[in-house]
C-alpha positions in Angstrom: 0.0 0.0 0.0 2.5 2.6 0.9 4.7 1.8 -2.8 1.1 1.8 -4.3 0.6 5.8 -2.4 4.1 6.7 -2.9 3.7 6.1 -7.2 0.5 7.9 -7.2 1.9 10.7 -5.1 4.2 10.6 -7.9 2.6 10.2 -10.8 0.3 13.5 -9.2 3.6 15.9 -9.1 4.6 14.7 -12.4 0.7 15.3 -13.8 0.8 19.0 -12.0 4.5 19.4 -13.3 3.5 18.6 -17.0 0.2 21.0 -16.3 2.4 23.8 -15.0 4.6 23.5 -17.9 1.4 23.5 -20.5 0.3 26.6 -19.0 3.5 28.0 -18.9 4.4 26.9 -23.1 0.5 28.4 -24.0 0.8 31.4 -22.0 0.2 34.4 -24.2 2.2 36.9 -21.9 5.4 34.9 -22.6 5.3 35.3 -26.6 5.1 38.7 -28.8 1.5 39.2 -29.6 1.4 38.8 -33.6 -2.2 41.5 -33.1 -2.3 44.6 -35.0 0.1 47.0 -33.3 0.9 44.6 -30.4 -2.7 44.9 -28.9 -3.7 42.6 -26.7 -5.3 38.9 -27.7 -7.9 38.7 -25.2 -9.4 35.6 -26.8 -6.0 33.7 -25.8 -5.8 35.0 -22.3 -7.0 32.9 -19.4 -7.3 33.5 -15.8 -5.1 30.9 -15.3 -2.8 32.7 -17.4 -2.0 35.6 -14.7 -0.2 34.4 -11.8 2.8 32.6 -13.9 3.3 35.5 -15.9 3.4 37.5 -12.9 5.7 35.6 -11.0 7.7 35.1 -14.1 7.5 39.0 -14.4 8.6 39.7 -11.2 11.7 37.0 -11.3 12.5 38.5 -14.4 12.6 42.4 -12.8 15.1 40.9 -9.8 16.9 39.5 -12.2 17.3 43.2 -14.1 18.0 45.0 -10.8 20.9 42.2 -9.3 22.3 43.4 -13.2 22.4 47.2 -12.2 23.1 46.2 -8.9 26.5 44.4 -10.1 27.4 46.4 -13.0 31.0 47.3 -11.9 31.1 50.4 -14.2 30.8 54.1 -13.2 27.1 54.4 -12.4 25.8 57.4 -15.1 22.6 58.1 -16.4 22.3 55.0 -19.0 23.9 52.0 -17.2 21.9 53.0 -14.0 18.5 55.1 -14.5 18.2 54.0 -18.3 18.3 51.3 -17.2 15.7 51.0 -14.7 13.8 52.3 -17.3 14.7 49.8 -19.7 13.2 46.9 -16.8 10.1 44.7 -15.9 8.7 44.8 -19.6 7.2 41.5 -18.6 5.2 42.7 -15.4 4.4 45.8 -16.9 3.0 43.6 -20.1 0.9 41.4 -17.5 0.0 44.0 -15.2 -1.6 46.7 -17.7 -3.9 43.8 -18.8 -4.7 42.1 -15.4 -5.4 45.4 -13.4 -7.7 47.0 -16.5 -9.6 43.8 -16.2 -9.8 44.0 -12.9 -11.7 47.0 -13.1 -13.5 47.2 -16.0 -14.2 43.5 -16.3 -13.7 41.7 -13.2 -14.7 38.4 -11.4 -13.9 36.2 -8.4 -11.3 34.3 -9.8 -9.2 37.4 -11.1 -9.6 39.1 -7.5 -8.2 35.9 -6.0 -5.0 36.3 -8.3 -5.5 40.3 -7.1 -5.3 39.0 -3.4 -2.2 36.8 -4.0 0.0 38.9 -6.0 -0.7 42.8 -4.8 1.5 41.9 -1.5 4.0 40.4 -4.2 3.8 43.3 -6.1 4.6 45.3 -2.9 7.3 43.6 -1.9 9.2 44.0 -5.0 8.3 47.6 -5.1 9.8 47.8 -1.6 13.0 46.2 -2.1 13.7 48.6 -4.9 13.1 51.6 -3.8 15.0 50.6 0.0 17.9 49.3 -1.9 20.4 51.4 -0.2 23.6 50.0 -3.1 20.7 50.9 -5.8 20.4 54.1 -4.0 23.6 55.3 -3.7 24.0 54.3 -6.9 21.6 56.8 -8.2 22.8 59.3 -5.8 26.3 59.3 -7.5 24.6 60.4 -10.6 22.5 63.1 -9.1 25.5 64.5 -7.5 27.4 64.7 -10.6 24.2 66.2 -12.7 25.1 69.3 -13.8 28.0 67.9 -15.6 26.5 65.6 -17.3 24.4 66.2 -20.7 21.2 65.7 -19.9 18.1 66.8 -21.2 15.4 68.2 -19.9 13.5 65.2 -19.5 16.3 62.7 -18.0 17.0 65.7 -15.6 13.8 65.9 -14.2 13.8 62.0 -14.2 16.7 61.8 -12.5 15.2 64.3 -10.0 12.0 62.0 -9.6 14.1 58.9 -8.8 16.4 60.5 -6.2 13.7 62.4 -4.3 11.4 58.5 -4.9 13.6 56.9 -3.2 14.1 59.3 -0.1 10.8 59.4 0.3 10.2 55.7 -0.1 12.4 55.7 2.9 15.7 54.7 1.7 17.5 56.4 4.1 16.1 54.5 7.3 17.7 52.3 9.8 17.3 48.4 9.4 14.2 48.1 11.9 12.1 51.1 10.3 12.6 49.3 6.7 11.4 46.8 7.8 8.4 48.2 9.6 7.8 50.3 6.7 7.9 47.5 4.1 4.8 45.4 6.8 2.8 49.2 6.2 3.1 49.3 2.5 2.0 45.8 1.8 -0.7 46.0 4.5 -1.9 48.9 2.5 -1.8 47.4 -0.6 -4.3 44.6 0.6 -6.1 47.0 2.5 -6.8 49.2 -0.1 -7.7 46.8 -2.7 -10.2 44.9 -0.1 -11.8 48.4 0.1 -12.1 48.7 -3.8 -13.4 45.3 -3.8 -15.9 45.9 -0.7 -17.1 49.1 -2.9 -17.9 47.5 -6.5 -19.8 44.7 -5.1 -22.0 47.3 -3.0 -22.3 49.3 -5.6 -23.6 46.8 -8.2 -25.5 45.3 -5.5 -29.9 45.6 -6.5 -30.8 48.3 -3.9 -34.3 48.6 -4.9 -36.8 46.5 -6.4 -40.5 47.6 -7.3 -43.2 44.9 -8.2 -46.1 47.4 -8.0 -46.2 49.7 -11.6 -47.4 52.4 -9.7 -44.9 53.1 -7.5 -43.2 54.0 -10.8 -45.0 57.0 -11.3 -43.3 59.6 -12.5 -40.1 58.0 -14.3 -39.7 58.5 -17.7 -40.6 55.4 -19.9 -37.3 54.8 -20.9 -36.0 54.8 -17.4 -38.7 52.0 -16.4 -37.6 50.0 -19.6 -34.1 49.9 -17.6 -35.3 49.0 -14.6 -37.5 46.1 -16.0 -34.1 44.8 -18.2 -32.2 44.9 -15.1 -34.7 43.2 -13.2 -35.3 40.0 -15.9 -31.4 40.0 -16.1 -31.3 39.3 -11.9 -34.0 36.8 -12.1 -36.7 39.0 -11.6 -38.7 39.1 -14.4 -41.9 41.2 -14.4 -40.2 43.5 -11.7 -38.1 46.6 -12.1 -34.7 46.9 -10.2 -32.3 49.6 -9.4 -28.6 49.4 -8.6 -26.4 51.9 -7.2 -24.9 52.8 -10.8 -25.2 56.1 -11.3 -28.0 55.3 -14.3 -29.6 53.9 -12.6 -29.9 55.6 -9.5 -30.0 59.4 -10.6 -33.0 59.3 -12.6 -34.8 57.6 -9.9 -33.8 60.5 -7.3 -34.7 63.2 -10.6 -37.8 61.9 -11.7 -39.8 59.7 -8.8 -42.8 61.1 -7.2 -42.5 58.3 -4.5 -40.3 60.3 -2.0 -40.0 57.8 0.5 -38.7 55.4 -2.3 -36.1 58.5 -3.4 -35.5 58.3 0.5 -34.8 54.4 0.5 -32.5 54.9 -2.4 -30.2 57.7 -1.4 -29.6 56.3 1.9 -29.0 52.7 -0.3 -26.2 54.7 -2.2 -24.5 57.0 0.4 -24.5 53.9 2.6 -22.2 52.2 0.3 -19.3 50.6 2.6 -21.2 51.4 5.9 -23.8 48.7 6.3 -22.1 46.8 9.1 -22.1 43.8 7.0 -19.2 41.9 5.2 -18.4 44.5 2.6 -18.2 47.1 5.7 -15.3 49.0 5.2 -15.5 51.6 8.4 -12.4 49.3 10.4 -10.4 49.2 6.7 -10.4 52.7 6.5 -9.3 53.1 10.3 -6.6 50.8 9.6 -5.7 52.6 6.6 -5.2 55.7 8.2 -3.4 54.6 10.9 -0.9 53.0 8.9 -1.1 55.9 6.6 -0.3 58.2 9.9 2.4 55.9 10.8 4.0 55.5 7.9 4.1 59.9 7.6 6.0 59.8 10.8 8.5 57.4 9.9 9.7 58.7 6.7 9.4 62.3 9.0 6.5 64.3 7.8 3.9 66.3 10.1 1.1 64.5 8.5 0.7 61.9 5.4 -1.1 65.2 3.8 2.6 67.0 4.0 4.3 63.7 2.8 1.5 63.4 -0.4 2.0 67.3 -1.2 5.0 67.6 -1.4 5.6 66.4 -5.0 1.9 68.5 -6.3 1.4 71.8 -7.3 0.2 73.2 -4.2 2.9 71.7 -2.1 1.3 71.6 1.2 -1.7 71.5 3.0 -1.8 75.0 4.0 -2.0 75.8 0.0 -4.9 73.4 -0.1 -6.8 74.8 2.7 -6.1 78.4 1.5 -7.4 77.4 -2.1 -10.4 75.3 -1.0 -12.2 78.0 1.3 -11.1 80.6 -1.8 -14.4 78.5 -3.3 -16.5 77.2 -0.2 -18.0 80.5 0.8 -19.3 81.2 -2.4 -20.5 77.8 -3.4 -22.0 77.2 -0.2 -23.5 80.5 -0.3 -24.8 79.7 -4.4 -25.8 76.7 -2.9 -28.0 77.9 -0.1 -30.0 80.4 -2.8 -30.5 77.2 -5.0 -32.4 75.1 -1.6 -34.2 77.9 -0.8 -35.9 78.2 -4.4 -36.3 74.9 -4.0 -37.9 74.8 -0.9 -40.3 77.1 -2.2 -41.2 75.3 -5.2 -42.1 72.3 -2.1 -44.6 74.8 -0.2 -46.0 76.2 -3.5 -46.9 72.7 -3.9 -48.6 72.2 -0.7 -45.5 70.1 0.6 -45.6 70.1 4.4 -41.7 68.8 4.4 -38.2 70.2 4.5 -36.0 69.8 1.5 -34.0 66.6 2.1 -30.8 65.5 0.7 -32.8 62.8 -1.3 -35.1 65.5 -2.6 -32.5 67.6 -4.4 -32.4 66.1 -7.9 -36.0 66.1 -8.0 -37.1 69.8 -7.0 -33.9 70.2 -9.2 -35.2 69.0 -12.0 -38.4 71.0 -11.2 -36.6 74.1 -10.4 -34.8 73.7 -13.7 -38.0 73.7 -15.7 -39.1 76.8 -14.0 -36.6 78.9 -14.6 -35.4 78.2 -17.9 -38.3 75.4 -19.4 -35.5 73.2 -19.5 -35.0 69.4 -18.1 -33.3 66.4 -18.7 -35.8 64.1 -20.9 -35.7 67.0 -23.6 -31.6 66.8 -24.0 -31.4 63.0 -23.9 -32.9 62.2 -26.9 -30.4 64.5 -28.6 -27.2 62.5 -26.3 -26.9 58.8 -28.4 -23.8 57.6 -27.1 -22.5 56.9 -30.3 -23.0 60.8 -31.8 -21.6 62.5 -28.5 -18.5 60.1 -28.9 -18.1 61.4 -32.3 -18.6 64.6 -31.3 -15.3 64.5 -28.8 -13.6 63.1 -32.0 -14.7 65.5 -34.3 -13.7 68.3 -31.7 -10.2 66.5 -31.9 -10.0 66.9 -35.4 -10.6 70.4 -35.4 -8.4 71.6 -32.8 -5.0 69.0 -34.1 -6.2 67.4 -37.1 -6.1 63.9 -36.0 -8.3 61.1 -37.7 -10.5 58.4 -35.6 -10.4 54.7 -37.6 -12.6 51.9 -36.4 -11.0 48.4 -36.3 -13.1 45.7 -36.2 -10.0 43.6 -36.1 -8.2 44.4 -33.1 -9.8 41.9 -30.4 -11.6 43.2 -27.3 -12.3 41.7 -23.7 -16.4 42.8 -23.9 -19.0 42.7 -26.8 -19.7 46.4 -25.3 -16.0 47.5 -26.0 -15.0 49.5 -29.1 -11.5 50.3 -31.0 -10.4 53.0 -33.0 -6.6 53.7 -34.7 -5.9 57.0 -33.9 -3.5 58.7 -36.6 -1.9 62.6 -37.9 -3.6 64.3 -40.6 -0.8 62.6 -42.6 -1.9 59.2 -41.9 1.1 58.6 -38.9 -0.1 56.3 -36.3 -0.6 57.8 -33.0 -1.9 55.3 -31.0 -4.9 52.9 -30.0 -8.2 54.1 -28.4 -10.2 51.7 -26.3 -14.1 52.8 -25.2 -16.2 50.9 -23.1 -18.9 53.0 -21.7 -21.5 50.5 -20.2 -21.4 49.2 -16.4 -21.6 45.8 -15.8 -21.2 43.2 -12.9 -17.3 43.1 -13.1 -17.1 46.7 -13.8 -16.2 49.0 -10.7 -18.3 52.7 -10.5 -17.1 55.6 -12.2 -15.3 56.6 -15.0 -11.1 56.4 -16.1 -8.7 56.2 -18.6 -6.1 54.0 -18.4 -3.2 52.0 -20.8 -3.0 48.8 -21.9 0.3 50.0 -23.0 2.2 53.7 -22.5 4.2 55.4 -24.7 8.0 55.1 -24.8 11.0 56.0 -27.2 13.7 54.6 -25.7 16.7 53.9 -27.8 15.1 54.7 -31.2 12.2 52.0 -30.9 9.0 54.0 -30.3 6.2 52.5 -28.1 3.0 53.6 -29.3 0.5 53.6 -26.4 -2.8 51.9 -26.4 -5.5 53.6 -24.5 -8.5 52.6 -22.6 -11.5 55.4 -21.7 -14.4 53.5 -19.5 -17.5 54.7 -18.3 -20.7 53.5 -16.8 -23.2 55.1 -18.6 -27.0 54.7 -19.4 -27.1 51.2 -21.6 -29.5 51.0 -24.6 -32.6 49.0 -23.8 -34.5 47.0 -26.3 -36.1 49.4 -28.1 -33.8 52.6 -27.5 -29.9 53.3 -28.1 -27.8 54.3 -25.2 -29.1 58.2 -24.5 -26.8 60.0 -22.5 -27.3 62.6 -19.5 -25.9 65.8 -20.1 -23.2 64.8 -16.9 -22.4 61.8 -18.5 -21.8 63.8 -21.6 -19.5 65.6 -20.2 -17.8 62.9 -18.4 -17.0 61.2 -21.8 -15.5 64.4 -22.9 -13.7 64.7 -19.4 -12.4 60.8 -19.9 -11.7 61.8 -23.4 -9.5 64.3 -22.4 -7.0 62.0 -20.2 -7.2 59.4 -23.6 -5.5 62.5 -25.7 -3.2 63.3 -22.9 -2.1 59.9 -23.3 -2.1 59.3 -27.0 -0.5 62.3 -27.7 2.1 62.0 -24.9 5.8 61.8 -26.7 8.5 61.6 -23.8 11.3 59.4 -23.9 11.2 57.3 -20.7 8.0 55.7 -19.2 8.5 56.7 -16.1 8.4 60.1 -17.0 4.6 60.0 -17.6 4.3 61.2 -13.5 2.3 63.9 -12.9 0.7 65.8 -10.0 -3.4 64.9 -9.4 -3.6 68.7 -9.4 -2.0 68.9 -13.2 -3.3 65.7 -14.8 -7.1 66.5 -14.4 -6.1 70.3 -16.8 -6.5 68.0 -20.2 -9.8 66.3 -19.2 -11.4 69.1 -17.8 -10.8 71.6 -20.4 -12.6 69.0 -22.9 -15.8 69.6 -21.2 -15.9 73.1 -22.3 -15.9 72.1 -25.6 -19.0 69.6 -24.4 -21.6 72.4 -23.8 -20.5 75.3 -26.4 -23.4 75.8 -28.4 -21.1 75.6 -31.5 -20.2 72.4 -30.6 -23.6 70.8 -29.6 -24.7 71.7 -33.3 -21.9 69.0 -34.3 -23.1 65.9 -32.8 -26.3 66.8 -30.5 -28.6 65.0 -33.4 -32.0 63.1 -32.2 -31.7 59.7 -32.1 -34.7 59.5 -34.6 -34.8 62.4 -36.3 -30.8 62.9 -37.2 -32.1 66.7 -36.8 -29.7 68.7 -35.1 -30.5 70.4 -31.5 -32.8 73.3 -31.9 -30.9 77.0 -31.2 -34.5 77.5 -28.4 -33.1 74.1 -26.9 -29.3 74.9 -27.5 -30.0 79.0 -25.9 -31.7 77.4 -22.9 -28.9 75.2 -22.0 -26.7 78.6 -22.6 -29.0 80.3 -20.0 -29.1 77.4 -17.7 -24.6 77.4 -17.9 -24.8 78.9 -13.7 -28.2 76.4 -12.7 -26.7 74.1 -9.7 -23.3 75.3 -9.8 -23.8 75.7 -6.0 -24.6 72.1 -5.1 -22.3 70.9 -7.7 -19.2 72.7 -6.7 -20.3 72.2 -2.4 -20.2 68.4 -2.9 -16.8 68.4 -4.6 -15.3 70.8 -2.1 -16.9 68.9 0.7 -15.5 66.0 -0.4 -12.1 67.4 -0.7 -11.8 68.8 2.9 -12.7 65.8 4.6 -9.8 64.0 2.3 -8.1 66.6 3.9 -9.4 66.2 7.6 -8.1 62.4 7.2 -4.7 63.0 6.3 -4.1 65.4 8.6 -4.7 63.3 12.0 -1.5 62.8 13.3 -3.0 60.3 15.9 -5.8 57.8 15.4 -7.3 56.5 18.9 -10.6 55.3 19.2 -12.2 57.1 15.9 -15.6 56.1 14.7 -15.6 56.8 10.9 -18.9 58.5 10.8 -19.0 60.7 13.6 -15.3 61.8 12.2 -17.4 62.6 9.0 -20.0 64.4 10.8 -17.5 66.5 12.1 -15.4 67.1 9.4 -18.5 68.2 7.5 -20.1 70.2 10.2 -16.9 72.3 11.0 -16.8 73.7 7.0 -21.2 74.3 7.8 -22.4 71.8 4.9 -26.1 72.3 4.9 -28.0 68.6 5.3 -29.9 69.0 2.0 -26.9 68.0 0.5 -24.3 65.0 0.9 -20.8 64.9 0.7 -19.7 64.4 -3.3 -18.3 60.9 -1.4 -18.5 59.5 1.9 -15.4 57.6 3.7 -16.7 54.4 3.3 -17.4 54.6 -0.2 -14.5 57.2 -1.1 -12.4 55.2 -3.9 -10.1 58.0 -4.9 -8.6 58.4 -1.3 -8.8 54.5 0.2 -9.1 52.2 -2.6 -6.0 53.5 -3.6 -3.6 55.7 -3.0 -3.1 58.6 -6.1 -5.8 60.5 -4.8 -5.0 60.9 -0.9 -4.5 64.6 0.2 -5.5 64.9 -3.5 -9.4 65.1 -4.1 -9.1 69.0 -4.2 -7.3 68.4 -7.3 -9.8 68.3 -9.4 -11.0 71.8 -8.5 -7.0 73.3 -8.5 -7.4 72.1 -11.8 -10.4 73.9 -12.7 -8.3 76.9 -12.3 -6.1 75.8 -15.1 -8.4 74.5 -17.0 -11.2 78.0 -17.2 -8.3 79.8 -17.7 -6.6 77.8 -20.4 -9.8 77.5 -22.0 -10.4 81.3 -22.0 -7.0 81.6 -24.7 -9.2 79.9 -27.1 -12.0 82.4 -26.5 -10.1 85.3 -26.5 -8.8 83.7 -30.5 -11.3 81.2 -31.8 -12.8 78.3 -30.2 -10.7 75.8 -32.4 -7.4 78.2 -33.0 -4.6 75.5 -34.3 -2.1 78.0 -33.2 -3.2 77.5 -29.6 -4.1 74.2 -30.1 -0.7 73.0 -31.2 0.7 74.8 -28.3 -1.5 73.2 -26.3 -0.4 69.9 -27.5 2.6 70.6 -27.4 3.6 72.2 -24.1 1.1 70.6 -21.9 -0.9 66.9 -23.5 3.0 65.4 -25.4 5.3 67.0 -22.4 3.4 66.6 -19.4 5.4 64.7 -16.3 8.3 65.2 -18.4 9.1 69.1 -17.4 8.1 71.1 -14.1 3.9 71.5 -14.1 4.2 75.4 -13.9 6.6 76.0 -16.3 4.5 74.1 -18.7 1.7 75.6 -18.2 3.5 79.1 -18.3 5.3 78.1 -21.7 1.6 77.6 -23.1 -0.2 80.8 -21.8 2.8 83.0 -21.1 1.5 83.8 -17.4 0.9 81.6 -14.4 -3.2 80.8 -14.2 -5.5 83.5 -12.7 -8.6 82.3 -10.5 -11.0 84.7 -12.2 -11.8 82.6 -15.0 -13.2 79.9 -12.9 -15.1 82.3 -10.9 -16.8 83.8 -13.8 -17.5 80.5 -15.5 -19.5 79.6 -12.1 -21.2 82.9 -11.7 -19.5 83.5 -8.6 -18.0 86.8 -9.4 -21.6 88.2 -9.9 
């Protein structure tokens, strides 16, 4: 018995040895990818596929570094830096796919591989950048920079690795390494547990209506949704809701069942916070702590001061200074807009208080007041398809670039779409991904992101491929997909990062680093382009009809350009000062998450009717990773930039090719590559003014 156990113990190992080495000879990460331009093959990769090619990308990076590491030669830019640069094709090749996927198109088996590799992933990034002989290594080149003939790019490359790596904590004793490497991959797991806690709430059914008239007052197409996404849960004959922002908005715009607007609301700011397995209230008090820790030991006030440093507005006073520049007039627009509404409520007979839950409705109501105006008259004119061509279009006019559609190049969704993006000549440029419907897998929101960045090192240009993704209204049965006019402007915004990215031309990959108070200037200046009525006559055509939107429609819209600014602007900024308020604890005792919200929110004097853009338990940009911490304000620093960049087309012609070219060429091909401000000043000729923003708010009236 035991020689009968021993040869089929045996003859297992060899069986999983012969597997292992199948898997390994047919995985598509370890071959070039004979696709048009390198793209991806989707249909050949597996889940099974990810872990080797990760560990083999990972083996395959040490390997790279022990060869810098022993290179007995004078460290200088190439043999050291270059060649950092030069590393880890493989796990970058495996890693643009898997973590895409992971958001876009995700499911339990790739967040398994997610859970096993991110501390992996960690640990490598750890023992490079606390590689004191790697260090000093580097440090012998920065030392000797000014005598060496660099250009502007390697310089500030060379900048970004040496100031990387003392703040990585390079310079610590043994024990604090070693504490600090325990934080980093504690907050790698940490943060992606909180991701994954999020997109399962937030695709959770939050709502579910088996009674028609409890519908009342939802547009028809909104109920055709709800009735698709019921049948596709099991529910057929029922309407359901989710807490994707199609589905959930138009609920809270159009219901007349308040206490079902109530239900929902609470459903969606309640993401995270529902004291049930996809909690996240101890994650993000574990977060912070180690976040406040970690601050301390690399010798920072706060984690706000350590994240600042490298941004535009270098520290948290700046921040602080900058946000309550805005508050008191948003908050104050803001009040004016409740108390109309409130109003409209008594007018009605209502015998209630505007609630947070009631906004989008008496919005909507408020809106159609004032300027005869809603939502239901501007979708029909919103098909996906013609406001997607309308960001290209506005692309072609402003640099001349031409959008192909290839049918050829594989995708990793029937809903995804790809277009070869080239010159006027005919050069390529690069690939554009769109995938603009949510699904199960997909988490909420909206991104850009690579399958593959741009590089030109050593004469071989990299031409990136790049991913926009959305979660937008899906077409029903009998309707195409007819966009909001927010999520119109959200596929400009996303559009925006794509031609950042397709357009970028630097060198090195790693210079592609930017400040969440720059990047956000090419995204949001799209959405200008979004709502000028010049614009809207390109591609706002009825889905029936083809007719183009009316000028009455097209002047009301105009008229409308200040309606909700308050609440719109109030949410954003509250949501950056409680990022704020986080990182700025220096100690964590015995918080409780909410009633730290509470009092973050109270102390700036949000008014209840309306909700924090996010809350902390459902606030991916600051704790389901990390690019956003102490950052969230950047997306109003960069409405600074971006009004008053905008405004030098206004002051010259909406689609000047002068200003366009220097556009693209001082800020969208050399951003992360050259110093934010002196980009920005080599494009407009002045550092950015406030006033523009202001006025395009209607706060300077």
């Amino acid at each position: 018995m035991k020689k009968l156990f021993f040869f089929s113990t045996l003859s297992i190992i060899i069986n999983l040895s012969s597997i292992n080495t199948m898997i390994a000879q047919s995985n598509p990460f370890f071959e070039e990818w004979n696709t048009p331009f390198q793209t991806p093959p989707f249909s050949k990769i597996k889940n099974e596929h990810f872990l080797p090619a990760f560990e083999e990308g990972i083996k395959q990076q040490r390997q790279e570094l022990e060869l810098i590491l022993n290179n007995t030669q004078e460290p200088d830019f190439n043999n050291t830096i270059g060649a950092l640069e030069r590393s880890g094709k493989l796990l970058s090749k495996v890693s643009r796919v898997f973590f895409n996927l992971s958001s876009a198109n995700s499911n339990d088996e790739i967040q398994k591989v997610a859970e096993k590799i991110t501390p992996e992933l960690s640990k490598l990034n750890n023992d490079i950048y606390l590689n004191e002989k790697l260090y000093q290594k580097i440090k012998i080149v920065y030392d000797k920079k000014d005598k060496l003939n660099l250009t502007t790019e390697e310089q500030k490359l060379l900048e970004e690795y040496y100031k990387d790596f003392i703040r990585a904590g390079v310079g610590l004793d043994e024990d604090k390494k070693s504490r600090l490497r325990e934080i980093n991959q504690q907050l790698s797991s940490l943060q992606l547990k909180f991701a994954e806690n999020l997109r399962k709430e937030t695709n959770a059914i939050a709502l579910v209506i088996d009674n028609k008239e409890d519908l009342i007052g939802l547009p028809e197409s909104v109920i055709k949704a709800a009735s698709e996404l019921a049948e596709a849960n099991g529910m057929k004959g029922k309407w359901a809701f989710n807490l994707q922002r199609p589905s959930w908005t138009p609920f809270l715009q159009y219901s007349q069942r308040r206490d079902l607007r109530e239900k929902i609301y609470k459903a969606y700011i309640n993401r995270g916070n529902n004291n049930n397995e996809f909690d996240n209230k101890e994650i993000i008090k574990q977060i912070i702590a180690l976040r406040i820790e970690k601050a301390k030991l690399l010798g920072y006030q706060t984690y706000a001061h350590y994240k600042l440093e490298k941004n535009m507005a270098k520290n948290p006073e700046n921040v602080l200074k900058f946000l309550n520049q805005l508050w008191l007039p948003a908050i104050n627009q803001a009040k004016q807009e409740a108390s109309e509404m409130q109003k409209i409520i008594e007018k009605e007979g209502g015998n209630f208080k505007l609630a947070a839950w009631d906004w989008w409705y008496y919005a909507e109501k408020l809106k159609k007041e004032k300027y005869d105006l809603d939502e239901e008259m501007l979708r029909p004119y919103f098909k996906m398809e013609n406001v997607r061509q309308g960001a290209f279009d506005v692309a072609t006019k402003l640099f001349g670039i031409k959008f192909i559609k290839r049918d050829d190049i594989e995708v990793y969704d029937k809903d995804v779409e790809v277009y070869e993006v080239v010159e006027e000549n005919g050069d390529h440029i690069g690939i554009l991904y769109t995938d603009y419907f949510p699904r199960n897998g997909k988490r909420a929101g909206a991104w850009m992101s690579y399958f593959r960045s741009q590089s030109n090192m050593d004469g071989q240009m990299i031409y990136p491929l790049v991913t926009n993704v959305g979660n937008f209204s899906k077409p029903t049965s009998d309707k195409p997909a007819l966009l909001s006019f927010d999520d119109v402007n959200t596929l400009f915004h996303e559009f925006g990062h794509a031609l950042n990215g397709l357009f970028a031309r630097s060198t090195y990959p790693g210079s592609k680093r930017s400040s969440v108070d720059f990047v956000e200037l090419p995204s949001q200046i799209m959405e200008n382009w979004a709502s000028h009525p010049e614009v809207l006559k390109m591609y706002a055509l009825h889905y029936q009809t083809g007719e183009p939107m009316p000028d009455s429609l097209i002047e009301k819209i105009k008229k409308s350009q200040f309606f909700n600014n308050g609440f719109q602007q109030t949410e954003y900024l509250a949501a950056s000062f409680l990022d704020m308020d986080w990182h700025l604890l220096t100690e964590i005792p015995s918080i409780d998450v909410n009633e730290f919200e509470e009092e973050s929110l109270k102390k700036i004097g949000l008014i209840p009717e309306i909700a924090s853009r996010y809350q902390s338990t459902n606030f991916n940009h600051i704790f389901g990773g990390d690019g956003y911490s102490a950052g969230y304000y950047g997306y109003s620093w960069a409405a600074v930039l971006d009004a008053d960049a905008f405004e030098a087309f206004l002051e010259t012609d909406l689609f000047n090719r002068n200003v366009a070219d220097s556009f693209r060429k001082n800020i969208l091909e050399k951003m992360g590559s050259e110093d934010s401000m002196e980009l920005y000043k080599k494009f407009r000729g002045r550092e950015p003014k406030v006033d523009a923003l202001l006025r395009r708010l209607g706060f300077d009236k």
